[in-house]
Each structure stands twice: as structure tokens, then as C-alpha cells.
mmCIF file of the N, C-alpha and C atoms, coordinates in Angstrom:
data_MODEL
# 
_entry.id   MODEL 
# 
loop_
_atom_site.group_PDB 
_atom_site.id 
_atom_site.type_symbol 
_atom_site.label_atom_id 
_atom_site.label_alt_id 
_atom_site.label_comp_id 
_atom_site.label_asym_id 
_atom_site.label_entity_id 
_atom_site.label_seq_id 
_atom_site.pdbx_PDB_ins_code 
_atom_site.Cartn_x 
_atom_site.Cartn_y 
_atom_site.Cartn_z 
_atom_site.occupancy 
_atom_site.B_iso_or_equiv 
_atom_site.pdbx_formal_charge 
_atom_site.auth_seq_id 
_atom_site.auth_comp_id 
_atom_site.auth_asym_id 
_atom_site.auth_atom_id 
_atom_site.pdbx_PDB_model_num 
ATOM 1   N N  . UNK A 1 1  ? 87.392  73.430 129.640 1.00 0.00 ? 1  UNK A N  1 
ATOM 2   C CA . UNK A 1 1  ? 88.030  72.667 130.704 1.00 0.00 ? 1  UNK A CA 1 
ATOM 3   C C  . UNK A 1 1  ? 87.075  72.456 131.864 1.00 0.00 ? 1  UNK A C  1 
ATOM 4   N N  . UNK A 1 2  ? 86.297  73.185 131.977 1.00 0.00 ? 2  UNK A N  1 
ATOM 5   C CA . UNK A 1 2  ? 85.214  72.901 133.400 1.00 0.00 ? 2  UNK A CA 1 
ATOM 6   C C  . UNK A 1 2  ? 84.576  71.905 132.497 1.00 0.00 ? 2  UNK A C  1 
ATOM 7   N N  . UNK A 1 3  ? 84.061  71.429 131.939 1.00 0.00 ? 3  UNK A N  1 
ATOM 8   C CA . UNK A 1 3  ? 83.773  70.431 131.786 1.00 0.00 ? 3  UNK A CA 1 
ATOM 9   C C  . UNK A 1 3  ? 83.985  69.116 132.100 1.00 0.00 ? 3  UNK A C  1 
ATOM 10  N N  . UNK A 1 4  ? 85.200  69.269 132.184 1.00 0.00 ? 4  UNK A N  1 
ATOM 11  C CA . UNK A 1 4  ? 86.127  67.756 132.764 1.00 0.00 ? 4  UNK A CA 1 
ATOM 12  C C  . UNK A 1 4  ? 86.057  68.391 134.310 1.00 0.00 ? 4  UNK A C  1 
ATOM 13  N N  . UNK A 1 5  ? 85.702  69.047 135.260 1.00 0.00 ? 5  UNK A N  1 
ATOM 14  C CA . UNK A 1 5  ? 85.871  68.948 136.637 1.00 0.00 ? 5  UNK A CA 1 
ATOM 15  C C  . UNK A 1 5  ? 84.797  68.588 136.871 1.00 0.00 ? 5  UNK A C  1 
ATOM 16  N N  . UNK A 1 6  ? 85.006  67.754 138.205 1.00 0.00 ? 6  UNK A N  1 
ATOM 17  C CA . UNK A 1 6  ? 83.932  66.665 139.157 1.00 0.00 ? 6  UNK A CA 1 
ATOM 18  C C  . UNK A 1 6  ? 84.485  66.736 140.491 1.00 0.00 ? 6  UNK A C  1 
ATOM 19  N N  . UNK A 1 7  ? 83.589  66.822 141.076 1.00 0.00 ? 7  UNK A N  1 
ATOM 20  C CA . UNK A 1 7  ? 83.397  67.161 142.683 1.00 0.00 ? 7  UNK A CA 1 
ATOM 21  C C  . UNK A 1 7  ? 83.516  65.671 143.219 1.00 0.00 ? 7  UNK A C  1 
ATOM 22  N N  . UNK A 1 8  ? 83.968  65.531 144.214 1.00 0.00 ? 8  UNK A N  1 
ATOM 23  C CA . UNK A 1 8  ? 84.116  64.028 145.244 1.00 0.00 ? 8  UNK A CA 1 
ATOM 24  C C  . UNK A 1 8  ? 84.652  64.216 146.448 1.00 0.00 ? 8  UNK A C  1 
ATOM 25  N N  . UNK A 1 9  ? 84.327  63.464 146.902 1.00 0.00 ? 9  UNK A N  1 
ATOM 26  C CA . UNK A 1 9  ? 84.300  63.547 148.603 1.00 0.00 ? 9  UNK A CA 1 
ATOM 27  C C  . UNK A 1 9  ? 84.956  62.847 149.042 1.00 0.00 ? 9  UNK A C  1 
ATOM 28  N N  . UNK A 1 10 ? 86.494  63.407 149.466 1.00 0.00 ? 10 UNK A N  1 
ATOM 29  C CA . UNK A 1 10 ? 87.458  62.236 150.026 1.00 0.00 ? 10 UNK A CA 1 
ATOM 30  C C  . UNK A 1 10 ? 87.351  61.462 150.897 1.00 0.00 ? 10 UNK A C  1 
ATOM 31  N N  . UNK A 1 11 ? 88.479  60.632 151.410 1.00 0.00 ? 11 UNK A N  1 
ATOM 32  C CA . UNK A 1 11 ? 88.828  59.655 152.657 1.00 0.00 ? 11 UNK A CA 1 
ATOM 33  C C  . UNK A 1 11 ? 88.420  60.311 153.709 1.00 0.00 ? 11 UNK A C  1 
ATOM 34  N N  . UNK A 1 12 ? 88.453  62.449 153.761 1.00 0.00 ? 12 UNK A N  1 
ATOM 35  C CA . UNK A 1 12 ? 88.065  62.805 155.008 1.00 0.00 ? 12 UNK A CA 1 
ATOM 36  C C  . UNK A 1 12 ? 87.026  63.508 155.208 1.00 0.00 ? 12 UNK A C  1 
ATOM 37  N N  . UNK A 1 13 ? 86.085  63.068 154.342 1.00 0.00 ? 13 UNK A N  1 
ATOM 38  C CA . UNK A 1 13 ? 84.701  63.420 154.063 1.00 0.00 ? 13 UNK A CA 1 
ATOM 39  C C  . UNK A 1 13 ? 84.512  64.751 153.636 1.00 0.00 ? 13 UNK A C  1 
ATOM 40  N N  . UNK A 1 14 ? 85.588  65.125 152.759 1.00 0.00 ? 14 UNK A N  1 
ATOM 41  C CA . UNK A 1 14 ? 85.588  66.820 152.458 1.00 0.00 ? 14 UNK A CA 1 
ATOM 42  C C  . UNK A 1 14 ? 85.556  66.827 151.182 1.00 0.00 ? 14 UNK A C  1 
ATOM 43  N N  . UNK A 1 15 ? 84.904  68.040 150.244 1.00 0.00 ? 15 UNK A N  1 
ATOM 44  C CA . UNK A 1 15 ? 84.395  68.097 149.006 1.00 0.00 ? 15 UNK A CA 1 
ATOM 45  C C  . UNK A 1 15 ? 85.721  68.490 148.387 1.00 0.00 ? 15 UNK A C  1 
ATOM 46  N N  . UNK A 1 16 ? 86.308  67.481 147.485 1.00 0.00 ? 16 UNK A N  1 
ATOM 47  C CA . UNK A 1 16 ? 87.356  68.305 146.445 1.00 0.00 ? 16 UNK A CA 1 
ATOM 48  C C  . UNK A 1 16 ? 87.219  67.949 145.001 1.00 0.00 ? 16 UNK A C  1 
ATOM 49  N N  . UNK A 1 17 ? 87.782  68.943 144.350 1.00 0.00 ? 17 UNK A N  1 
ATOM 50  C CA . UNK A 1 17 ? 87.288  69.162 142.643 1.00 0.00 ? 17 UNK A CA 1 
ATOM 51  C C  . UNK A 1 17 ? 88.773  68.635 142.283 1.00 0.00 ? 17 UNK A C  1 
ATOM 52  N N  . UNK A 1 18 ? 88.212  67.972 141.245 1.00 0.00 ? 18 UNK A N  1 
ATOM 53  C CA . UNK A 1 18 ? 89.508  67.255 140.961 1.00 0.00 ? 18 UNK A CA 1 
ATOM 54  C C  . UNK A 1 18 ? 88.942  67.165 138.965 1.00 0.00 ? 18 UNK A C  1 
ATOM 55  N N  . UNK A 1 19 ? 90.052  67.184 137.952 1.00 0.00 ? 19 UNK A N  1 
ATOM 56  C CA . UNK A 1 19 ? 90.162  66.983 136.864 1.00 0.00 ? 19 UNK A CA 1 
ATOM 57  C C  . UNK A 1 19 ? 89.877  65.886 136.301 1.00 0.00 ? 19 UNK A C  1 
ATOM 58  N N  . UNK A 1 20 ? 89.471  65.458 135.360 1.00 0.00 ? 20 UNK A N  1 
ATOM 59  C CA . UNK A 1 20 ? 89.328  64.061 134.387 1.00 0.00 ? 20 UNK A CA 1 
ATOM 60  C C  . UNK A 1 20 ? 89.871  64.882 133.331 1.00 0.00 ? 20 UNK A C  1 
ATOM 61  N N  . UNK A 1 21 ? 91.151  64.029 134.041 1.00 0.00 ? 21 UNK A N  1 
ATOM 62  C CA . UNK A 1 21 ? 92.126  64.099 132.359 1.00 0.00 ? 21 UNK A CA 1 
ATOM 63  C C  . UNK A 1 21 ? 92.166  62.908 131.463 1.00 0.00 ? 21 UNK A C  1 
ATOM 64  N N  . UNK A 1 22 ? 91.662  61.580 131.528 1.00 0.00 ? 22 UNK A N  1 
ATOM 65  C CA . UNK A 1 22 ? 90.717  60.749 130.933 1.00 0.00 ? 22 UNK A CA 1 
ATOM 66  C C  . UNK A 1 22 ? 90.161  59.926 131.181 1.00 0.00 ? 22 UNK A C  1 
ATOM 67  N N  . UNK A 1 23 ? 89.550  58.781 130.285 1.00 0.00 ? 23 UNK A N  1 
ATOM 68  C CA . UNK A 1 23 ? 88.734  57.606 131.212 1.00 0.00 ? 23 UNK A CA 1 
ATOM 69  C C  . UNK A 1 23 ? 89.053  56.557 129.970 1.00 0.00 ? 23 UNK A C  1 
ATOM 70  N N  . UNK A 1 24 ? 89.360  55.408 129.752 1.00 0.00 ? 24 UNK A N  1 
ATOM 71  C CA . UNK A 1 24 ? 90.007  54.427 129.434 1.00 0.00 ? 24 UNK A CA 1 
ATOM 72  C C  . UNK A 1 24 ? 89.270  52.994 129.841 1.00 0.00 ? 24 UNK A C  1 
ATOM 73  N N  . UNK A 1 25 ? 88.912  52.081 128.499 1.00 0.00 ? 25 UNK A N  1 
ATOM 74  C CA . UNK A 1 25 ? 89.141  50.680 129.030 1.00 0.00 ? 25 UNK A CA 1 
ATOM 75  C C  . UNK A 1 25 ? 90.701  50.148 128.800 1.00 0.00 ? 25 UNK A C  1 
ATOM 76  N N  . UNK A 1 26 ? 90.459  48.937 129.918 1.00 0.00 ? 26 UNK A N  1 
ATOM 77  C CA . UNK A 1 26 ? 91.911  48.149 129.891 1.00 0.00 ? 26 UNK A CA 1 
ATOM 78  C C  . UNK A 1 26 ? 90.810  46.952 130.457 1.00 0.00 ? 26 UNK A C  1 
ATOM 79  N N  . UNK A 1 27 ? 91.397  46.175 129.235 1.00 0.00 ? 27 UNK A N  1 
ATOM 80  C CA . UNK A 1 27 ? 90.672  44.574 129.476 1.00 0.00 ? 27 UNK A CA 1 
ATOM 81  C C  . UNK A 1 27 ? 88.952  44.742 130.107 1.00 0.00 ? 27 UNK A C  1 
ATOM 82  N N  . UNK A 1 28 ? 88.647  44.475 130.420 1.00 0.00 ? 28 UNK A N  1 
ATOM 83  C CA . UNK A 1 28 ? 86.734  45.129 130.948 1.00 0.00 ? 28 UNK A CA 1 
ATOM 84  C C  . UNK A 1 28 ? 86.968  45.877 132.205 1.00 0.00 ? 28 UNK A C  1 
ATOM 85  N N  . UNK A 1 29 ? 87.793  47.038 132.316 1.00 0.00 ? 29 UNK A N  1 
ATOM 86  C CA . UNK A 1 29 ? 87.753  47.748 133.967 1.00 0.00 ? 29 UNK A CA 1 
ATOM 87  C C  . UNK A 1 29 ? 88.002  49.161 132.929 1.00 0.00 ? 29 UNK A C  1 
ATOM 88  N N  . UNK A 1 30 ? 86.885  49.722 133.288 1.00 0.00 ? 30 UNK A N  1 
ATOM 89  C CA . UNK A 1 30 ? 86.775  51.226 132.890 1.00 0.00 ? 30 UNK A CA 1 
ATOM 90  C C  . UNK A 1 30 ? 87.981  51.857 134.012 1.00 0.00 ? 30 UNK A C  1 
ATOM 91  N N  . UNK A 1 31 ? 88.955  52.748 133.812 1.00 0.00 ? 31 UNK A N  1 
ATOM 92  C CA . UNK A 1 31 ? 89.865  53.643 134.389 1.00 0.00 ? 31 UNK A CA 1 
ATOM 93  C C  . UNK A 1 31 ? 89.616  54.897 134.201 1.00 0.00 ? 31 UNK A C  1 
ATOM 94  N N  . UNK A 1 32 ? 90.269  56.131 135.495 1.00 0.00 ? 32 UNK A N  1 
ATOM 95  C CA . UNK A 1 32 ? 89.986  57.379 135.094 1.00 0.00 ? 32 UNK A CA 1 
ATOM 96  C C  . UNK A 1 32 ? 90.749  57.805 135.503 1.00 0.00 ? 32 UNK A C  1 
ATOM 97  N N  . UNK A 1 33 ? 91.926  58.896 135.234 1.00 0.00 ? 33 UNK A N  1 
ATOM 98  C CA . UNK A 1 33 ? 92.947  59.237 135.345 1.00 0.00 ? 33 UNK A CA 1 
ATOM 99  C C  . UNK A 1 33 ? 92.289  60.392 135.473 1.00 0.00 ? 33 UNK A C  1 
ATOM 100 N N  . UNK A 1 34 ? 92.464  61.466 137.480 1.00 0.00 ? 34 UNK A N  1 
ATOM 101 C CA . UNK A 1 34 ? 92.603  62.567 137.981 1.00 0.00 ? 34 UNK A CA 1 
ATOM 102 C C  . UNK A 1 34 ? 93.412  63.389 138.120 1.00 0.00 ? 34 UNK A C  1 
ATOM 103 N N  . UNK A 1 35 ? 93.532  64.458 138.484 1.00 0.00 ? 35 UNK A N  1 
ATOM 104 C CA . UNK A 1 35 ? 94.460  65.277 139.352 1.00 0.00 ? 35 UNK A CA 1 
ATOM 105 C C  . UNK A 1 35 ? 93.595  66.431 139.805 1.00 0.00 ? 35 UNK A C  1 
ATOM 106 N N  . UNK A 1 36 ? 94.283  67.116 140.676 1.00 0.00 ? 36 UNK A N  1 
ATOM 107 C CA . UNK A 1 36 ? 93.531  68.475 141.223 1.00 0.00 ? 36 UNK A CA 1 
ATOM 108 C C  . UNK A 1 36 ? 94.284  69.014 140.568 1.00 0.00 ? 36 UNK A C  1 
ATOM 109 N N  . UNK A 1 37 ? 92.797  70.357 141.020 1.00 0.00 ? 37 UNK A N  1 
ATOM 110 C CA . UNK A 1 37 ? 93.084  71.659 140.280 1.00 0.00 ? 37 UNK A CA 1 
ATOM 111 C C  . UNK A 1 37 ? 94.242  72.069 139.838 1.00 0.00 ? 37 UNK A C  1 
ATOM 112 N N  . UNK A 1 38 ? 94.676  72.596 140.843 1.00 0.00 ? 38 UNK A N  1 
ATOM 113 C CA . UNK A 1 38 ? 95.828  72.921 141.038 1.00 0.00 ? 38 UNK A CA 1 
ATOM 114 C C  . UNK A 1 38 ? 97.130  72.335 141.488 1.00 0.00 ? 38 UNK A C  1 
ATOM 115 N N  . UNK A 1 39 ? 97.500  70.736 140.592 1.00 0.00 ? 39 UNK A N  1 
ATOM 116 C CA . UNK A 1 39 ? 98.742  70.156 140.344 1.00 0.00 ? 39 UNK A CA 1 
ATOM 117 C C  . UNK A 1 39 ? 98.780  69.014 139.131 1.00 0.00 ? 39 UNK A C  1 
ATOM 118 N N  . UNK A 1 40 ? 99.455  68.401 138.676 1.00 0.00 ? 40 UNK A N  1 
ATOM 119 C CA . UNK A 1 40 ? 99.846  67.979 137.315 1.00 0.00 ? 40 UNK A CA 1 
ATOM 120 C C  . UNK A 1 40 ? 100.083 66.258 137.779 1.00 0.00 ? 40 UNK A C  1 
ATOM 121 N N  . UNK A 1 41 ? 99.599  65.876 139.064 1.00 0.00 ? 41 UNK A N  1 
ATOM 122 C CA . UNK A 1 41 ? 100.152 64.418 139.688 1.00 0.00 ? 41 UNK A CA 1 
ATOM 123 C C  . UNK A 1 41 ? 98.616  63.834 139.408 1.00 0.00 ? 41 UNK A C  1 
ATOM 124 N N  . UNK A 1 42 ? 98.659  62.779 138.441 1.00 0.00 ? 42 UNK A N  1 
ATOM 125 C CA . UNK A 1 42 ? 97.777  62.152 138.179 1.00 0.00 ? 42 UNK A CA 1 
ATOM 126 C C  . UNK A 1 42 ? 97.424  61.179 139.546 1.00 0.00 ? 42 UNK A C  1 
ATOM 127 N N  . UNK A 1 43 ? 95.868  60.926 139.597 1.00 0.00 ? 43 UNK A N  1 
ATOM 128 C CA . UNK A 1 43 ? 95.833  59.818 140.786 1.00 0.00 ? 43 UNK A CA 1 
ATOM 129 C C  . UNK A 1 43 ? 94.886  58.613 139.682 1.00 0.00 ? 43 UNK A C  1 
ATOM 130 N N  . UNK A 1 44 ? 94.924  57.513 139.603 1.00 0.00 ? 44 UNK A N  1 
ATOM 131 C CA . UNK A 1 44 ? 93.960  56.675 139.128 1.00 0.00 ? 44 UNK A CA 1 
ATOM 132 C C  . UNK A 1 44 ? 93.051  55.704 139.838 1.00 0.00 ? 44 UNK A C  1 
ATOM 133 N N  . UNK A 1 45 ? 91.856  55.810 139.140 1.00 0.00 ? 45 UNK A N  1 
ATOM 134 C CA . UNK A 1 45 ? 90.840  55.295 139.586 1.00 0.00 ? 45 UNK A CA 1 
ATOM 135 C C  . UNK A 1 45 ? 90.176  54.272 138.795 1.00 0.00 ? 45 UNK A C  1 
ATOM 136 N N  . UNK A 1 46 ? 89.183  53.309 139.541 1.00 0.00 ? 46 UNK A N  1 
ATOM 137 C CA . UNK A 1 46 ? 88.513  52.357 138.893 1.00 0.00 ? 46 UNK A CA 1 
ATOM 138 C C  . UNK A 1 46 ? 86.984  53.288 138.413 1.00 0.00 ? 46 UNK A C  1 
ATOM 139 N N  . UNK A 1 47 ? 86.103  53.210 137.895 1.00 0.00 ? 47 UNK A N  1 
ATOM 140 C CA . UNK A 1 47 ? 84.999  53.758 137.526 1.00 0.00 ? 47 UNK A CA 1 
ATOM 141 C C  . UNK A 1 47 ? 84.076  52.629 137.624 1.00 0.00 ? 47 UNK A C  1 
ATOM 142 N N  . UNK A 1 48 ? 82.912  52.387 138.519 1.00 0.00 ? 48 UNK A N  1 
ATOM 143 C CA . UNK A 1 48 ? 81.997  51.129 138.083 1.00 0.00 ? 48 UNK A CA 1 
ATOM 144 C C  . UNK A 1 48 ? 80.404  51.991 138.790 1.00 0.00 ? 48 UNK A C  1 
ATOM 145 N N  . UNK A 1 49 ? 79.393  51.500 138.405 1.00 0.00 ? 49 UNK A N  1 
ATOM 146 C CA . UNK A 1 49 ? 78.211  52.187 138.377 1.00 0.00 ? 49 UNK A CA 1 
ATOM 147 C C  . UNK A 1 49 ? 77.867  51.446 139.870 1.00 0.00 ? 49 UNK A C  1 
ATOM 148 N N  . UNK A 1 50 ? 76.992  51.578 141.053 1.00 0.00 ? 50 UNK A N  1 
ATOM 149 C CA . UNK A 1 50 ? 76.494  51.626 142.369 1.00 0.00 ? 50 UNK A CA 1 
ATOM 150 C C  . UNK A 1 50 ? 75.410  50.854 141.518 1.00 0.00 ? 50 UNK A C  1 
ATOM 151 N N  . UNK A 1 51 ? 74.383  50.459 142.406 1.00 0.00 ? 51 UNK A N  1 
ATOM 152 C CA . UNK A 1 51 ? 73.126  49.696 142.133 1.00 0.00 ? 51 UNK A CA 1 
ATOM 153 C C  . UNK A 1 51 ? 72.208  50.471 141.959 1.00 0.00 ? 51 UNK A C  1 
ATOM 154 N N  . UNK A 1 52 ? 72.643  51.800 142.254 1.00 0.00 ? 52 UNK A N  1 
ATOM 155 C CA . UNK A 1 52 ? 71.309  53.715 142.445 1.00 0.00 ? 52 UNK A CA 1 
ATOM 156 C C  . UNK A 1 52 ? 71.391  53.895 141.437 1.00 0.00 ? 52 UNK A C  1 
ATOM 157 N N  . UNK A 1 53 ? 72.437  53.517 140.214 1.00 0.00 ? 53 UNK A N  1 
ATOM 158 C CA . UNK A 1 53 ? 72.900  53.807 138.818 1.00 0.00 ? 53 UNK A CA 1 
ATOM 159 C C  . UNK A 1 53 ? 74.106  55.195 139.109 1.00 0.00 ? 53 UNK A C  1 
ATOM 160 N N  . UNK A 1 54 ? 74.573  55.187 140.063 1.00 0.00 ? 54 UNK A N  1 
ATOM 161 C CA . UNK A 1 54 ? 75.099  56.856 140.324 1.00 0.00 ? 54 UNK A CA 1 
ATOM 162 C C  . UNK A 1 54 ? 76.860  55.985 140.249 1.00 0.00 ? 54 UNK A C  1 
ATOM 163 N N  . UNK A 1 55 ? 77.571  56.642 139.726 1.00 0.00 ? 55 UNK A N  1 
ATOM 164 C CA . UNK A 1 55 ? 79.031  56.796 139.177 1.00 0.00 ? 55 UNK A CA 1 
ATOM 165 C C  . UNK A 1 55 ? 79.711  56.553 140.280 1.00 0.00 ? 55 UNK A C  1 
ATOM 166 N N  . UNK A 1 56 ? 80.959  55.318 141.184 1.00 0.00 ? 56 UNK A N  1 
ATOM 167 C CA . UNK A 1 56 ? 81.750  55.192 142.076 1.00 0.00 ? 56 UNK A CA 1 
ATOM 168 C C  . UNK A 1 56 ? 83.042  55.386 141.523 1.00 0.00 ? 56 UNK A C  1 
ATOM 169 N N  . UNK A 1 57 ? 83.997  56.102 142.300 1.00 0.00 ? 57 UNK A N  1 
ATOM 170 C CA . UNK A 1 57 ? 85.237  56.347 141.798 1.00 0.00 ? 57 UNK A CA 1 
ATOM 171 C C  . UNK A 1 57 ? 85.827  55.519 142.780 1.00 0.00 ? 57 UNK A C  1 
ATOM 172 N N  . UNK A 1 58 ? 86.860  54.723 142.568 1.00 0.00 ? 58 UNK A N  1 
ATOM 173 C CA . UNK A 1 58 ? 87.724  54.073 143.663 1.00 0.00 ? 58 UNK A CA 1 
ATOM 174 C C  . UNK A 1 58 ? 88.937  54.132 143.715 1.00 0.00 ? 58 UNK A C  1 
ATOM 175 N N  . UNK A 1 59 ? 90.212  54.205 144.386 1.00 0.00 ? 59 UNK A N  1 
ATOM 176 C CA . UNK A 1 59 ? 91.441  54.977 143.657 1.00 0.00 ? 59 UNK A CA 1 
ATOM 177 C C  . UNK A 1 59 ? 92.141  53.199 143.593 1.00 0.00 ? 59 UNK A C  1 
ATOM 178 N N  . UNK A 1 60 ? 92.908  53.443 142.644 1.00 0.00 ? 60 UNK A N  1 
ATOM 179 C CA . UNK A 1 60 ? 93.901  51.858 142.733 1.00 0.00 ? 60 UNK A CA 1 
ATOM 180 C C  . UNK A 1 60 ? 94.934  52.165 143.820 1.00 0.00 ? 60 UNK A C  1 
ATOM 181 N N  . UNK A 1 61 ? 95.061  51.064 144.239 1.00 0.00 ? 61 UNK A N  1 
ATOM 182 C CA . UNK A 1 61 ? 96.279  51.104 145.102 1.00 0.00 ? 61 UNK A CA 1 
ATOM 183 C C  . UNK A 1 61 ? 97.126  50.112 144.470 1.00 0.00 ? 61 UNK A C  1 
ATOM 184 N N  . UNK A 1 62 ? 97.075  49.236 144.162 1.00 0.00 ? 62 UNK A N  1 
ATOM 185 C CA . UNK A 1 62 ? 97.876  48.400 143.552 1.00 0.00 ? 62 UNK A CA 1 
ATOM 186 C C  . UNK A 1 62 ? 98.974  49.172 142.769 1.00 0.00 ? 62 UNK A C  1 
ATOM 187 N N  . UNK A 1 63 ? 100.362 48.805 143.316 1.00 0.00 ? 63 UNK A N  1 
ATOM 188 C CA . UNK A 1 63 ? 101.363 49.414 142.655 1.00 0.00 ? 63 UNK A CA 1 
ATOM 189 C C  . UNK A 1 63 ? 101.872 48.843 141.081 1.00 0.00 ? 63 UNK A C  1 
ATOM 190 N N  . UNK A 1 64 ? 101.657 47.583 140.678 1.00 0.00 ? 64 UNK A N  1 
ATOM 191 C CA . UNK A 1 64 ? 101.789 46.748 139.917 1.00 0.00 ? 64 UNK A CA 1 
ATOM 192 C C  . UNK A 1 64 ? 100.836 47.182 138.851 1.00 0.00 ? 64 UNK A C  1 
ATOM 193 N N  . UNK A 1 65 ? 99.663  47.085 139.418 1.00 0.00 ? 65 UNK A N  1 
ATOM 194 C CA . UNK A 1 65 ? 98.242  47.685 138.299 1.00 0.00 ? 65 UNK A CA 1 
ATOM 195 C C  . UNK A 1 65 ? 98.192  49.555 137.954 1.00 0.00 ? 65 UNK A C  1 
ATOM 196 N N  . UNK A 1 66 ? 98.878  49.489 138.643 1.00 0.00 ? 66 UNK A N  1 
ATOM 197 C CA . UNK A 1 66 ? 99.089  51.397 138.649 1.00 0.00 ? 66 UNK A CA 1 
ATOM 198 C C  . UNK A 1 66 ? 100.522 52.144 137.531 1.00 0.00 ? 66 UNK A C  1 
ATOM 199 N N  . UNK A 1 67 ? 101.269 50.889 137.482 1.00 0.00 ? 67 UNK A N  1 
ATOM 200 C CA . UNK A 1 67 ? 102.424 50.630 136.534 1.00 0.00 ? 67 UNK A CA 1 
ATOM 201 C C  . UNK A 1 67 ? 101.752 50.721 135.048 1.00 0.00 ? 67 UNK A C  1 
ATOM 202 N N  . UNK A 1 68 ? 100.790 49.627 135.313 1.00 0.00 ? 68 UNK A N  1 
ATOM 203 C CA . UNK A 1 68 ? 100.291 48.954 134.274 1.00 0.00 ? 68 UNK A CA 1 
ATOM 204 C C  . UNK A 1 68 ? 99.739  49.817 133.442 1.00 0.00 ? 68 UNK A C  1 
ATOM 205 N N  . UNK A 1 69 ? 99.118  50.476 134.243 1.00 0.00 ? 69 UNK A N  1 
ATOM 206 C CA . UNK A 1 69 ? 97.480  51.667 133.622 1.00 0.00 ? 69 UNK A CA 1 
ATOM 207 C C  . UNK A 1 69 ? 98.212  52.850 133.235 1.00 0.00 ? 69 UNK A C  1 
ATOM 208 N N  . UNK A 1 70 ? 99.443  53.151 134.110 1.00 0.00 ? 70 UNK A N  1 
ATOM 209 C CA . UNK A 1 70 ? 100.452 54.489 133.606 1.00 0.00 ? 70 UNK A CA 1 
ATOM 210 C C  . UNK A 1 70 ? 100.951 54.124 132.129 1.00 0.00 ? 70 UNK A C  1 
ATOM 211 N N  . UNK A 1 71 ? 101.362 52.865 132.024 1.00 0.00 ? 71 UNK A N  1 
ATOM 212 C CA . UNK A 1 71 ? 102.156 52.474 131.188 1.00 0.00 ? 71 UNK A CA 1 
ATOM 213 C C  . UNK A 1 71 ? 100.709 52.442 129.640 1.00 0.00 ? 71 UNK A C  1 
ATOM 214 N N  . UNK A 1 72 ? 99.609  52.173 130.027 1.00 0.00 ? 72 UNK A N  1 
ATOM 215 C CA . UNK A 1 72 ? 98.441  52.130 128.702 1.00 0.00 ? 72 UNK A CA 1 
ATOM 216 C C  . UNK A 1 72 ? 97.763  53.693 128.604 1.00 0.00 ? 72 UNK A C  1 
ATOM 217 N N  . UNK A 1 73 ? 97.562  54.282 129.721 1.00 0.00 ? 73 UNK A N  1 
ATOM 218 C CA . UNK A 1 73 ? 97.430  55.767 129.389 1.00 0.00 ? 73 UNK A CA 1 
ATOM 219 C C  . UNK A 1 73 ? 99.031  56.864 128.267 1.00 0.00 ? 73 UNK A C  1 
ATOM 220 N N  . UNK A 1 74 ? 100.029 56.596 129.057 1.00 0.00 ? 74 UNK A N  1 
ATOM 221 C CA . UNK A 1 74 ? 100.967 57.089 128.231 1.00 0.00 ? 74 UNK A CA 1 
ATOM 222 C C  . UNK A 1 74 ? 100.827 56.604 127.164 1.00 0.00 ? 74 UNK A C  1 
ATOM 223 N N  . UNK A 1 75 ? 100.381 55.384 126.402 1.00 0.00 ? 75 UNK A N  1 
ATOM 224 C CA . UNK A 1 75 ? 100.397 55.070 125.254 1.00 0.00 ? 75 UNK A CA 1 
ATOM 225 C C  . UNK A 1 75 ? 99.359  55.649 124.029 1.00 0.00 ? 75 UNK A C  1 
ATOM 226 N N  . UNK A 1 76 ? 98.480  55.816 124.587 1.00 0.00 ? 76 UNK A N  1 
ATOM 227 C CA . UNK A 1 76 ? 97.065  56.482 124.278 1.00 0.00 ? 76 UNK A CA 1 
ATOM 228 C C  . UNK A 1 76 ? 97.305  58.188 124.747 1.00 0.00 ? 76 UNK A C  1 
ATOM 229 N N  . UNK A 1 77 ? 97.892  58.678 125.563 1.00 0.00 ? 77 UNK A N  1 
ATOM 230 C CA . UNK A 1 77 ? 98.104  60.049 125.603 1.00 0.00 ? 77 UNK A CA 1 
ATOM 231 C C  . UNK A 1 77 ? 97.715  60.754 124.811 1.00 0.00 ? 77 UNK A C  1 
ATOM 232 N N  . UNK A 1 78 ? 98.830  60.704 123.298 1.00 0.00 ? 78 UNK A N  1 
ATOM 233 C CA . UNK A 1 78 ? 98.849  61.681 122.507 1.00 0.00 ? 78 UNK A CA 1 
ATOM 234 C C  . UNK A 1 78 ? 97.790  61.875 121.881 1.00 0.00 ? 78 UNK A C  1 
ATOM 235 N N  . UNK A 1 79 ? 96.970  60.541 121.912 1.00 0.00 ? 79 UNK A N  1 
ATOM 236 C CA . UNK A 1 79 ? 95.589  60.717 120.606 1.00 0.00 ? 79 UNK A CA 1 
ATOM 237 C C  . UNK A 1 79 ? 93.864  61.199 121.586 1.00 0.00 ? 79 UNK A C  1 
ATOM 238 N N  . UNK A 1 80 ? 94.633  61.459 123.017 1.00 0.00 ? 80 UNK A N  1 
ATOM 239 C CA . UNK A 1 80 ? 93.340  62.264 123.627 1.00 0.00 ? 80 UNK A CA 1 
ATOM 240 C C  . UNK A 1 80 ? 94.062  63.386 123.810 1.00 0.00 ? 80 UNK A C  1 
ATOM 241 N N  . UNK A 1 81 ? 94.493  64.303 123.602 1.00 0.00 ? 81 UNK A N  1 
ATOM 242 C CA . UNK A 1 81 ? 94.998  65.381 123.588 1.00 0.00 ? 81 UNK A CA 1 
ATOM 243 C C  . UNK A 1 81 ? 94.668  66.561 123.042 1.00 0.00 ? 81 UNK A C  1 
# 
């Protein structure tokens, strides 16, 4: 399981470890479905590479696209498990 934890630096510039419980295409937008350590509330993110080549996480806000991505991760669930 430490394997899937990754360090990131929130909205308030503070270091938190958070889970990759997976990473997913949907149509050409790589997704990555988080949570912290210590709770079971997925947050989702976009995944796209910086111009340094170094990994950007961005969280969706879109409630509509956040439906969407819940609704294609639950579908795919069982077979990353």
C-alpha cells in the first residue's frame, strides 16, 4: 500500500499524503481518484505532465464531470481491486 501514497501540497501550501486508489482514461483526460490517509472520501483529479516533465494533479470541480468520472470509476472498480 505505500506504494500508492504521494505527497502534494495543498490550496494552503501544506504537505499532505494522500492515496491513489486509481488512475483511469476517460475519452483522452487521464483521471486519478484520491483520498487521505486516514478517510474513505474519494477526491478526483485531472493528471497532465508540466513542460519540466514533472506530474500536475488538479482536482475537478465540475459537478457534472465528477458524476461522470464517479459513475466510470464505479464501473471499472471491481477489476482494479
Amino acid at each position: 500500500m505505500e506504494d500508492n501514497i504521494i505527497e502534494l501540497i495543498n490550496d494552503e501550501g501544506e504537505l499532505e499524503k494522500l492515496v491513489v486508489e486509481a488512475t483511469f482514461h476517460m475519452d483522452d483526460t487521464l483521471y486519478a481518484v484520491l483520498h487521505k490517509i486516514n478517510s474513505d472520501e474519494g477526491m478526483i483529479y485531472y493528471v497532465e505532465e508540466a513542460e519540466d516533465g514533472s506530474i500536475v494533479l488538479i482536482k475537478v470541480e465540475d459537478e457534472e464531470e465528477i458524476k461522470e468520472v464517479q459513475e466510470m470509476y464505479e464501473g471499472i472498480a471491481d477489476d482494479l481491486i
